[in-house]
N, C-alpha and C positions, 0 to 999 in steps of 0.2 A: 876181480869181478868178471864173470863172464860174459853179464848180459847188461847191456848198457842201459836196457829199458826200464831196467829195474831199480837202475840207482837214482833216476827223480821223472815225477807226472808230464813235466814241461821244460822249454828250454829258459824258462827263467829261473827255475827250481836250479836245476842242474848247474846253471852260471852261477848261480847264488852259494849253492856247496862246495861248488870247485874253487869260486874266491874266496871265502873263507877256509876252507883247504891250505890251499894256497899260501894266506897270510900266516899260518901258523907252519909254513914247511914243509906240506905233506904234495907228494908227486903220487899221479894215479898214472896206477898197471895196468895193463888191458891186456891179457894173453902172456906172455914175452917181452912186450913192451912197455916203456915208462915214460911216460910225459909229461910235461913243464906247462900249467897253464901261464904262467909266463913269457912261454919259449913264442915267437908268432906261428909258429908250425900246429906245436901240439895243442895251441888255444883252437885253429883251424881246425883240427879234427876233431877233438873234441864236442865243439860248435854243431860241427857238421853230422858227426855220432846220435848228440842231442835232438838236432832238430828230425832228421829219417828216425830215432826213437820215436819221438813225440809222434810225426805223421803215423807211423805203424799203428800206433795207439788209438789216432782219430779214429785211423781207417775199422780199427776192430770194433770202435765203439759206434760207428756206423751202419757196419755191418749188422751187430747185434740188436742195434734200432729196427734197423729194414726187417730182421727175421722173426724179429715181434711183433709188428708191426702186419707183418703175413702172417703168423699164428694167430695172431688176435683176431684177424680179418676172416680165415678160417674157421674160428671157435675152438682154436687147441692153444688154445692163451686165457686162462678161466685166472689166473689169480694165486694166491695160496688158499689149498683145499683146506675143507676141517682134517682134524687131526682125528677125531670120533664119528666110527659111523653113523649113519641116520637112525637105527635101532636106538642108539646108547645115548642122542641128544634127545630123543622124544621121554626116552624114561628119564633124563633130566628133566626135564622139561614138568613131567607129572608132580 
């Protein structure tokens, strides 16, 4: 795996996979390296992978509030548009 953000939402998610991981013998790779959620090191980093995942995460979904939050406040935040022009709903419409 390359990207740790991708392997769980949260860092309970991620402790949750890794220990059951774990209990069935499986060690996760990260680049070159292999770690033991067992081991107290590679439980540490792990942990620590998890939780700056997670935050990165907030921070996006954050972000993404704030800049809709301006779009909308702008009026370049309208919704989902129709899919059919206003010609083609009027002659529906008839």
């Amino acid at each position: 795996m390359t990207k740790f953000d991708r392997f769980a939402r949260n860092m309970a998610e991620a402790n949750q996979i890794l220990t059951d991981l774990s209990g069935r013998g499986v060690l996760f790779g990260l680049g070159a390296s292999v770690y033991d959620w067992n081991d107290p090191f590679g439980r540490l980093f792990l942990q620590t992978l998890a939780m700056v995942a997670e935050f990165e995460a907030n921070l996006g979904n954050l972000r993404t509030r704030e800049g809709m939050a301006l779009a909308k406040k702008n009026g370049k935040l309208k919704g989902k548009q129709p899919k059919l022009p206003e010609p083609a709903r009027r002659s529906i419409r008839r």
